[in-house]
C-alpha positions in Angstrom: -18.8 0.6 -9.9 -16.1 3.3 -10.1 -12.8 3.6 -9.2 -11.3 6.8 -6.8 -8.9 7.4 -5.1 -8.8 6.4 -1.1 -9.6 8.6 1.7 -8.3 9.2 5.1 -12.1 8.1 5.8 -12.6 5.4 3.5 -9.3 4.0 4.8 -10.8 3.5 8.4 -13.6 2.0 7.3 -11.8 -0.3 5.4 -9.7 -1.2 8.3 -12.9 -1.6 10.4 -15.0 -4.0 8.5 -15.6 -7.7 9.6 -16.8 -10.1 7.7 -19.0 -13.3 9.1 -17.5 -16.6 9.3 -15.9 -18.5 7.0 -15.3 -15.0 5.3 -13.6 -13.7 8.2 -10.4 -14.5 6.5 -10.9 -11.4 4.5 -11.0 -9.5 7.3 -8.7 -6.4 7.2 -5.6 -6.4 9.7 -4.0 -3.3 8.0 -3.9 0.1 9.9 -5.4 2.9 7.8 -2.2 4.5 6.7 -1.3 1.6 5.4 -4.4 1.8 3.1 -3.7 5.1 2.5 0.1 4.9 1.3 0.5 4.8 -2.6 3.0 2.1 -2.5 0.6 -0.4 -1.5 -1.7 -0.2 -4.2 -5.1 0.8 -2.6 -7.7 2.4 -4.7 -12.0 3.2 -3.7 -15.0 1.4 -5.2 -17.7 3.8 -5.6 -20.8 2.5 -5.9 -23.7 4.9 -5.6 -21.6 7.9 -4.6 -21.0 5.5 -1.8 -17.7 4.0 -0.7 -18.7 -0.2 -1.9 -15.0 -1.5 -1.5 -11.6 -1.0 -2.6 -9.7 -3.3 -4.9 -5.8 -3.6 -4.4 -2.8 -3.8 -6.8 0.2 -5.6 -6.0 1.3 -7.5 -2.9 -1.3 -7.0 -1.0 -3.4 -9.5 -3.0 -1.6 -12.6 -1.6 -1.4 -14.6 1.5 0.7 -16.0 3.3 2.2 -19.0 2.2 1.5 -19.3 -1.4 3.7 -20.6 -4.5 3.7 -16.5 -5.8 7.6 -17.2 -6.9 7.0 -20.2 -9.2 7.6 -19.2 -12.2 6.2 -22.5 -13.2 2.7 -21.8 -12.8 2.3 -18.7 -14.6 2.2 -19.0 -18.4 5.1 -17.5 -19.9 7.0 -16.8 -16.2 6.7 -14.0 -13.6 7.4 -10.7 -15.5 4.2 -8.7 -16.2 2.0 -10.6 -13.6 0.4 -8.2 -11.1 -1.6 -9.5 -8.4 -4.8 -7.8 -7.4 -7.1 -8.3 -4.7 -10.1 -6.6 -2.9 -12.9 -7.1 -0.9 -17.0 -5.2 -0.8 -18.0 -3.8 1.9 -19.8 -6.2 4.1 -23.1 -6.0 3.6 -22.8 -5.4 0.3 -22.0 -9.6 -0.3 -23.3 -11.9 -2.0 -25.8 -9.8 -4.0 -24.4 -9.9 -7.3 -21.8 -7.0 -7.0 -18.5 -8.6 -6.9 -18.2 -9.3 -11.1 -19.0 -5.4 -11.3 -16.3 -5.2 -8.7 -13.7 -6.7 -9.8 -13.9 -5.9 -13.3 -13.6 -2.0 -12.6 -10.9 -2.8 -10.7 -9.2 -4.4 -13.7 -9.9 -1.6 -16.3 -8.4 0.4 -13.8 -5.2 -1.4 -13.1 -4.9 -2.2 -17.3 -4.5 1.3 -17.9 -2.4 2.5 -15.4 0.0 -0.5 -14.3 0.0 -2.4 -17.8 0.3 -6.4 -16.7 0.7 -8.9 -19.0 -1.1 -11.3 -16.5 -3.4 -11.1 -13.6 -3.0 -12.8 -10.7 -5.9 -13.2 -7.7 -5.6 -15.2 -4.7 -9.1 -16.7 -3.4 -10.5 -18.7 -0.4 -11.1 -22.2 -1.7 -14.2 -22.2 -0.2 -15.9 -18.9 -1.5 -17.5 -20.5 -4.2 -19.4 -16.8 -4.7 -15.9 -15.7 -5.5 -14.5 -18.2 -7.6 -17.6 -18.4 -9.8 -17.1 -14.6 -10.4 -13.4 -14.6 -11.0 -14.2 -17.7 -13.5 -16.8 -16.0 -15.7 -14.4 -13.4 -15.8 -11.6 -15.6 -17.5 -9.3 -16.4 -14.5 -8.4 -19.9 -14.5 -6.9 -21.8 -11.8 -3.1 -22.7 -11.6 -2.1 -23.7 -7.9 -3.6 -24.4 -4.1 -2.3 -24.3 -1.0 -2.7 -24.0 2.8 -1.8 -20.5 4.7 -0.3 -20.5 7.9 -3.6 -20.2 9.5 -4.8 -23.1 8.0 -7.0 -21.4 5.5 -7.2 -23.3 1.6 -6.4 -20.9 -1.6 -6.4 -20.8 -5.4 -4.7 -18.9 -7.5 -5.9 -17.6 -11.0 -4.4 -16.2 -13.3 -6.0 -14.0 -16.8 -4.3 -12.8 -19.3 -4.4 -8.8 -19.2 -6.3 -7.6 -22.0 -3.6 -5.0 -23.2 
């Protein structure tokens, strides 16, 4: 997996993607330019010279309703904690990509936003998900129901910087 930057194309794919139930949370609201506007954090997986996903950085990778202010669950308080999130394109689940994933992603964001901790937001039950997030040293520090009624966990890691 490799990280580029988003395209105008990439961005409506993005936007288009559905995912089957349960996992339709995941499933994109965001208009392409949102995708597409630097503030927000979006970057490409490349997989294959093929767009595989996109991972994320900052508040995009939270949902609605979540404890993200409490400095209580976050070892050492909020500054330095960056949120990421992503998602692979759908067919692309649930065969073994999503450590790959999510680890490029974090390389990625280490070098150019420098957290002190990572934060990720996860369906409580995508198992997949949380396995991955777990073997990559994200430990969980708070639940809670959305709006929607959906259940999440956060994680946090400690960056490697």
């Amino acid at each position: 997996m490799k990280i580029r930057p988003i395209t105008p194309a990439d961005a409506a794919a993005i936007a288009s993607w559905r995912y089957p139930a349960p996992y339709d949370v995941y499933d994109g609201d965001d208009e392409p330019d949102y995708l597409l506007d630097p503030a927000n954090g979006f970057v490409a997986l490349d997989h294959d010279g093929e767009l595989a996903g996109f991972r994320s950085f900052g508040p995009d990778g939270r949902f609605p309703g979540g404890p993200y202010d409490d400095a209580a669950i976050h070892p050492g308080g909020l500054d330095g904690v960056l949120d990421t999130g992503g998602g692979l394109r759908p067919d692309l689940t649930g065969r073994g990509l999503g450590g790959a994933a999510i680890a490029a992603g974090l390389a990625y964001g280490e070098t150019v936003h420098s957290p002190r901790l990572w934060r990720i937001t996860v369906a409580a039950f995508n198992t997949r998900a949380l396995t991955v997030v777990g073997r990559l040293g994200f430990a969980a520090v708070a639940e809670f129901s959305s709006p929607r009624g959906a259940d999440f966990v956060i994680l946090v890691r400690a960056a490697a910087g």
